[in-house]
C-alpha positions in Angstrom: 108.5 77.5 117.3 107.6 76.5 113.5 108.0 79.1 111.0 106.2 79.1 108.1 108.8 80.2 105.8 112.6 81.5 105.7 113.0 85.0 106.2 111.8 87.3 103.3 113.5 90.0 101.7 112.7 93.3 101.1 112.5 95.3 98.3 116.2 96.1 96.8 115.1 99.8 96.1 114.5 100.6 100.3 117.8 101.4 101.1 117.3 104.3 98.4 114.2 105.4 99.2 115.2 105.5 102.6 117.7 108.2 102.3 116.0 109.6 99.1 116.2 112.9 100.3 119.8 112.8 100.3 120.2 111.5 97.1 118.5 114.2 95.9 120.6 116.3 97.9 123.6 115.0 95.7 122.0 115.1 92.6 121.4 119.0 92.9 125.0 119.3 94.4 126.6 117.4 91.4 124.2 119.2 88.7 125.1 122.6 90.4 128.8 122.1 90.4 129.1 120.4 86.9 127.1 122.9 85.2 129.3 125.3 84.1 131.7 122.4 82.7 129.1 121.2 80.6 128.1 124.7 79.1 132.1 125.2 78.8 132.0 121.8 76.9 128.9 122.7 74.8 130.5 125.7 73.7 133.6 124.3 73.0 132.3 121.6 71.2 130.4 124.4 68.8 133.8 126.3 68.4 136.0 123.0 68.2 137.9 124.2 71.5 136.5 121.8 73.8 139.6 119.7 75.0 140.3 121.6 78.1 136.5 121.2 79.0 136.2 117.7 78.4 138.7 116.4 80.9 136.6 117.5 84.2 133.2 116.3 82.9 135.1 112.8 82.5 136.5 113.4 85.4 133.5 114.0 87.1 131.1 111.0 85.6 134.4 108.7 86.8 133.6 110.0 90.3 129.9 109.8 89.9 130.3 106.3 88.9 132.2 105.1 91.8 130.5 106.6 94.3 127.2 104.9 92.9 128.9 101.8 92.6 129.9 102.6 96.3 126.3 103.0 97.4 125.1 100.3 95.5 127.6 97.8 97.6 127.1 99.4 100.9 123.5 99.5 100.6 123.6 95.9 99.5 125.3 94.6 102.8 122.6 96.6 104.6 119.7 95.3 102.4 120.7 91.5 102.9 120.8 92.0 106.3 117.0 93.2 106.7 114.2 90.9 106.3 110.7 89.6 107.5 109.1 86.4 108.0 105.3 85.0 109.3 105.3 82.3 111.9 102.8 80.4 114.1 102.9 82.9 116.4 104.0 86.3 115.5 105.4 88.6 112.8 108.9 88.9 113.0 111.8 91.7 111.5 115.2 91.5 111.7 118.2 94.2 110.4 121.7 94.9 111.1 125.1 94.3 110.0 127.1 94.8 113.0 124.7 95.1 115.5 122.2 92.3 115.0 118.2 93.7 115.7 114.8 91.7 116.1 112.0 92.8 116.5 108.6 90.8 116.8 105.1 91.3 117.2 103.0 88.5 118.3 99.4 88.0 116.6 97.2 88.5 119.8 99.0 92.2 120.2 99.0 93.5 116.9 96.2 96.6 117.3 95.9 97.4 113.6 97.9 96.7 110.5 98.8 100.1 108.1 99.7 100.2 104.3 101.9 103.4 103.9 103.0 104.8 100.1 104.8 107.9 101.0 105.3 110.3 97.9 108.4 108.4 97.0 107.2 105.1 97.2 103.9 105.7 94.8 106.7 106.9 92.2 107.9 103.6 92.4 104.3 101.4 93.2 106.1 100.2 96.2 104.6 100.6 99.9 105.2 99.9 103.5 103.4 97.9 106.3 103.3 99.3 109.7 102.0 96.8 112.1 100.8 98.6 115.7 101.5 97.2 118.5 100.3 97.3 122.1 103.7 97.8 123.5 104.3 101.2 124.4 106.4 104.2 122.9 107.6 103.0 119.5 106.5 100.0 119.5 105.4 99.6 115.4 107.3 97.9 113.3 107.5 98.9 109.6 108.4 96.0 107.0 109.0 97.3 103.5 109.3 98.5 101.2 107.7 96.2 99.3 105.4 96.1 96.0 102.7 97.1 96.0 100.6 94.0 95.5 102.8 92.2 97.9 102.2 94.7 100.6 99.0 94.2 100.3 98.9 90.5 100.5 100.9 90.9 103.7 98.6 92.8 105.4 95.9 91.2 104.7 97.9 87.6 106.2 98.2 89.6 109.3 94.6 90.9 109.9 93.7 87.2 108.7 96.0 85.8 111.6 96.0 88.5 114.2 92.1 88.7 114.1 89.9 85.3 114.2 86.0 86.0 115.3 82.8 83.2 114.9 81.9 86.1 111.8 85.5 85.1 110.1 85.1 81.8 111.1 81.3 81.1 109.7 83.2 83.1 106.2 85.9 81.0 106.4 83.2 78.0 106.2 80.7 79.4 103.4 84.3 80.4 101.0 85.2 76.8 102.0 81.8 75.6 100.7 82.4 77.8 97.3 80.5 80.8 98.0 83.2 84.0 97.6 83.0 87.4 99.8 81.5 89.4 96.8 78.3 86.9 96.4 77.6 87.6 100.6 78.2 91.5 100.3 80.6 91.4 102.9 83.8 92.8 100.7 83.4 96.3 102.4 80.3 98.0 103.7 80.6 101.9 103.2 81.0 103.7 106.2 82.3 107.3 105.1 82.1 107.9 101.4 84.6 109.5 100.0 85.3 113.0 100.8 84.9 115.8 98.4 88.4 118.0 98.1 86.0 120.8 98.5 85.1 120.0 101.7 88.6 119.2 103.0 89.6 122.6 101.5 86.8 124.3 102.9 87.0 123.0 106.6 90.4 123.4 106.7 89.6 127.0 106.1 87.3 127.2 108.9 89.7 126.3 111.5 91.0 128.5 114.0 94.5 127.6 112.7 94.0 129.1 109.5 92.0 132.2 110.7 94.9 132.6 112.7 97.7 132.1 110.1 95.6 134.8 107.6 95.2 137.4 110.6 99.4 137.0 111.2 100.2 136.8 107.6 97.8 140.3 107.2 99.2 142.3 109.9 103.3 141.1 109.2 102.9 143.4 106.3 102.3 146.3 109.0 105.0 145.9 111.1 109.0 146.0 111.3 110.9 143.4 110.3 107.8 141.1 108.6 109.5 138.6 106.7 112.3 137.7 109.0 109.3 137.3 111.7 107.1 135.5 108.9 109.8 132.9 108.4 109.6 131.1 112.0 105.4 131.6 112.0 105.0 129.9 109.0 107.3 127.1 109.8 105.1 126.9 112.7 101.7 127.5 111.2 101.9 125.8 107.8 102.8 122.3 108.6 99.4 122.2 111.2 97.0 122.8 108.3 99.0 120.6 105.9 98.5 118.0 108.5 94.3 118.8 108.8 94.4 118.4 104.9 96.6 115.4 104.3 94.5 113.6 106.9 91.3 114.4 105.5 92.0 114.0 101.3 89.9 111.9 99.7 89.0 109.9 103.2 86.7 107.3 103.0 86.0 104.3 105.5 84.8 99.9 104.9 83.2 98.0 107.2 84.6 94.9 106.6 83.1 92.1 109.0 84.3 93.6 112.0 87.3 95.6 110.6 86.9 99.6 109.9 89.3 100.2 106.5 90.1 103.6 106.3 92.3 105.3 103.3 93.6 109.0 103.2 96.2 110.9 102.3 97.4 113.5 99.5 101.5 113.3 99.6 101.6 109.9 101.4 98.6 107.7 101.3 97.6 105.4 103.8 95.4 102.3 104.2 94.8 101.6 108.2 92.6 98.2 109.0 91.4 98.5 112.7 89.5 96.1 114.6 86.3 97.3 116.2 87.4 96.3 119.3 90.4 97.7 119.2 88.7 100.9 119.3 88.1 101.8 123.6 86.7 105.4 123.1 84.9 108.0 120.9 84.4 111.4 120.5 82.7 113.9 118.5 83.2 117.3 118.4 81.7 120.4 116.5 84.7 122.9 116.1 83.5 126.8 116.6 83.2 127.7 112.9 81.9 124.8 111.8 78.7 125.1 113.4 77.4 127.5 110.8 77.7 124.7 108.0 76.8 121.7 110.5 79.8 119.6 110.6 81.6 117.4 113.2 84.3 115.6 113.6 85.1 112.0 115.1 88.0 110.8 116.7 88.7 107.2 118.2 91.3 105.8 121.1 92.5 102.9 119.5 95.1 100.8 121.4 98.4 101.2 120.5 98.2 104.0 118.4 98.6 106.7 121.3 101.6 106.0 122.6 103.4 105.9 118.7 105.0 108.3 116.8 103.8 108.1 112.9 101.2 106.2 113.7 98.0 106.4 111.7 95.1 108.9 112.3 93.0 108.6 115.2 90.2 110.7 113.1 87.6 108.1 111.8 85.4 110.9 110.5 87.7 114.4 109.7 84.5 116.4 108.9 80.8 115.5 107.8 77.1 115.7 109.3 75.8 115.1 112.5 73.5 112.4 111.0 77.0 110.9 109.4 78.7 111.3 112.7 76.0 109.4 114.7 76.3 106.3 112.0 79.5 106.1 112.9 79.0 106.5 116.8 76.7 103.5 116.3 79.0 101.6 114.0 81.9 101.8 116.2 81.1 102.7 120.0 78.7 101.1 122.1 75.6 102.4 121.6 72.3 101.3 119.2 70.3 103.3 117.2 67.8 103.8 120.3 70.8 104.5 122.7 71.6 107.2 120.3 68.2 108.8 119.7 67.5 109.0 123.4 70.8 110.0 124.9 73.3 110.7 122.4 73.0 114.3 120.9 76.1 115.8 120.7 74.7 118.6 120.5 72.3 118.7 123.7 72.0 116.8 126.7 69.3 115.2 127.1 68.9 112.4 129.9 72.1 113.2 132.0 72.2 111.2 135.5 74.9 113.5 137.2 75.4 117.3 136.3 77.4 120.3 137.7 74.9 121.9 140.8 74.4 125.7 140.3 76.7 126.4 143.1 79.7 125.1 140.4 78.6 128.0 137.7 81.7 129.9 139.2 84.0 127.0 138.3 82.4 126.6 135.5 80.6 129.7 134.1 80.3 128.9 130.4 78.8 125.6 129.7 77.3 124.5 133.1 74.4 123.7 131.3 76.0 121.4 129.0 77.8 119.5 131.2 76.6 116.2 132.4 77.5 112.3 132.7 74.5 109.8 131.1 74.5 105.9 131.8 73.2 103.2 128.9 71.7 100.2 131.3 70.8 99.4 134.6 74.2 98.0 134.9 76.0 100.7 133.1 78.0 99.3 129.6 78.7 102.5 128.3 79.1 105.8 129.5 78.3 108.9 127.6 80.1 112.7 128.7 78.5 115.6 127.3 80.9 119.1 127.3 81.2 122.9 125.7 79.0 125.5 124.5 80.6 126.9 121.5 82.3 123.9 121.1 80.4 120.9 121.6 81.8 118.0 122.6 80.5 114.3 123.6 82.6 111.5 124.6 81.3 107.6 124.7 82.9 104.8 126.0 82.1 101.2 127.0 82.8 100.7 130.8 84.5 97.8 130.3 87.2 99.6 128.6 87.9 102.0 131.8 91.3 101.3 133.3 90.9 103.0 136.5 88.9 105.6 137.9 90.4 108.5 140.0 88.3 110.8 142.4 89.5 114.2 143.3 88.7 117.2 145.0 90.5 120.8 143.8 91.1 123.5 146.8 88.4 125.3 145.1 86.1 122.0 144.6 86.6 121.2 148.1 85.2 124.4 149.6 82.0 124.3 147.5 81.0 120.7 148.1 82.0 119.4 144.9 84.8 116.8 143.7 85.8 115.1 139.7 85.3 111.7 138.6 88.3 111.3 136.3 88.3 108.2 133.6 92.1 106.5 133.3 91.6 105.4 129.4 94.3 103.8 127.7 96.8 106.2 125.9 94.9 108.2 123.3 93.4 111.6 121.9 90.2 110.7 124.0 89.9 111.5 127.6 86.9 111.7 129.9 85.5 113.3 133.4 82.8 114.4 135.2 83.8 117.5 136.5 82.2 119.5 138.9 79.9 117.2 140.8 78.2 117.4 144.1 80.4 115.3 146.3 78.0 112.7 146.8 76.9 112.5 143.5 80.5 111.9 142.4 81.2 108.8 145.0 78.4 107.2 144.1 79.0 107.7 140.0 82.5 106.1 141.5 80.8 103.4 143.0 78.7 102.1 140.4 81.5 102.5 137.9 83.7 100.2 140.2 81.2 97.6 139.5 81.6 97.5 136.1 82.4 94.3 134.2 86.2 93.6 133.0 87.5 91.9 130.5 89.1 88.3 131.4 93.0 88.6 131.2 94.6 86.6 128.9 98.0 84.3 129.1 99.6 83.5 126.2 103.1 81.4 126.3 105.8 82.7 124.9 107.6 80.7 122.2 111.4 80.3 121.1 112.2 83.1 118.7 115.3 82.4 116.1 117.7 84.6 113.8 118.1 81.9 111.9 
């Protein structure tokens, strides 16, 4: 394999920043336990007694200074040894002093490409690339840190390689004839404008999570033994709603060609760059106390990001309109604008195909009413799955993007006649059924589903990979 370059290094500051919490550690160990030599040593210098105290302070900036000195080698043997390089073919990482480590990740499997700036980073303008992968648990790899402006220029080489469509191809062939991205508008249509920190704040406060945490906090003031109880209930209810804000501060989302940009984030900020079709399911959802101010939410399968851990957010829209929703149901999913006007309230059903029969409303006694499955074409491309009654929910997927299809028949389900189409998607916070179905109605839903069109496998050969 030819390889455009030698292998890159990263920035010399990483090996800091990634144990920066224990640095800080030692900082507040040394501070804590030099203290009272230094106020010893103050006074004595005011008196002109300060002999005695300056021995141990000199004693103790020796130390300091060779245990930096210490780090600073150490880390430098582990720094040399990490580095990154663009080939022909893939992205490639490689670490280790002892145990040598690469990891690669060919163009045609990256999913989506991720500029991270964790608190620590932003201090020092440096950031991190996390390129997803469609190869199971763990799969990303994370290059950096890097500055800023080079991170940048990184990611962008590896959308630019990993994604090549006739719309980057006709661009490629306009900038080549002198016109730039700016002069044809195509620098970044907006999607999602930026949320207002008022909104975040206030749905965040609207959330069952917080109702709950203010109710607990409330009535641990009532009972025996409230702080040592409040302790393990906050560690278990605070780091949820930092998590709901974090992933919704100043959120806003690009169409770029046929790449969504999306950039959050209030500790660590993060810029994710996903290919549309990348993206196999969506789903919008109207959480219970949101429905007196009219907001949804909508969250996206995109491949590779469900089986990783600190991975990007799956929520292309944390909270907005229904009309702001729908624009991005049509931007993303499947479905046009007439699609969506005629069959894609997610907050009513309104052409369903298959629903629940009144003999399931002991299954299902809630929202048998708002249950049903719609198809988009004579020969079904997309599927659309309409749920809840306080807590509306619609699902949409292209059929294409069903792995498998499972059809199954409860104890219960089996005495009344009825039986569940269940949707196999690829790992992801979306998933889909049709639950509750006559039995007939669900084998044939399962047979015209089993018709559907899929996607041509590809073969790719795998090239010669090098630690050199």
């Amino acid at each position: 394999m030819k390889t455009s370059e030698e292998f890159r290094r990263v920035h010399r500051a990483t090996p800091f920043l990634r144990i920066w919490t224990l640095l800080v550690a030692m900082i507040a160990a040394f501070a804590f336990n030099s203290g009272a030599s230094v106020f010893t040593f103050i006074w004595g210098a005011a008196t002109g007694e300060y002999g005695y105290a300056l021995i141990p302070i000199l004693l103790t900036l020796v130390g300091t200074v060779v245990v930096v000195a210490l780090i600073w080698g150490i880390t430098g043997i582990w720094w040399k040894a990490v580095g990154f390089r663009i080939t022909d073919e893939e992205v490639q990482l490689k670490r280790g002093v002892i145990s040598k480590d690469l990891r690669t990740a060919r163009f045609d499997r990256i999913q989506a490409v991720d500029l991270v700036e964790s608190f620590i980073a932003r201090v020092f303008r440096l950031a991190e690339v996390r390129v997803e992968t469609a190869g199971g648990s763990n799969s990303a790899i994370n290059i950096g840190f890097l500055r800023k402006s080079e991170a940048e220029a990184l990611k962008k080489e590896l959308i630019d390689a990993s994604h090549h469509s006739p719309r980057d191809a006709s661009r490629e062939a306009e900038e080549d004839a002198g016109v730039s991205d700016e002069v044809l508008g195509v620098s970044g249509e907006v999607l999602v404008p930026t949320i207002p920190i008022k909104r975040t704040l206030a749905s965040t406060a609207l959330t069952l999570t917080s109702i709950i945490t203010i109710i607990g906090v409330i009535l641990l003031f009532f009972i025996p033994f409230g702080v040592s109880v409040a302790v393990p209930f906050l560690a278990g209810m605070v780091p949820a709603l930092w998590r709901l804000i974090d992933r919704s501060w100043q959120f806003n989302a690009h169409l770029r060609g046929d790449i969504l940009d999306v950039s959050y984030g209030l500790a660590n900020r993060r810029k994710q760059s996903i290919p549309l079709e990348r993206i196999h399911a969506v789903h919008l959802e109207q959480p219970l106390l949101w429905r007196f101010v009219g907001w949804w939410t909508v969250t996206v399968t995109v491949v590779g990001y469900g089986a990783t851990t600190g991975g990007g957010t799956s929520k292309i829209l944390p909270v907005g309109s229904k009309e702001l929703a729908l624009k991005v149901l049509e931007a993303v999913g499947p479905l046009d604008s007439t699609d969506i006007a005629e069959s894609a309230d997610p907050a009513h059903i309104s052409r369903p195909q298959y629903t629940p029969p009144a003999s399931a409303r002991m299954l299902t006694p809630i929202d048998l009413t708002r249950q049903g499955v719609t198809l988009i074409g004579e020969q079904p491309h997309a599927v659309i799955v309409h749920e809840g009654r306080f807590i509306p929910r619609m699902s949409v997927i292209e059929t294409s993007h069903i792995q498998e299809l499972t059809l199954s028949h409860g104890p219960l389900q089996r005495l009344m006649g009825l039986s569940t189409v269940v949707f196999n998607l690829v790992q992801g916070p979306v998933s889909m059924s049709a639950s509750d179905l006559r039995a007939e109605d669900g084998k044939e839903l399962l047979d015209i589903l089993r018709r559907r069109q899929l996607p041509a496998l590809e073969s790719t050969p795998l090239g010669q990979i090098s630690l050199d």
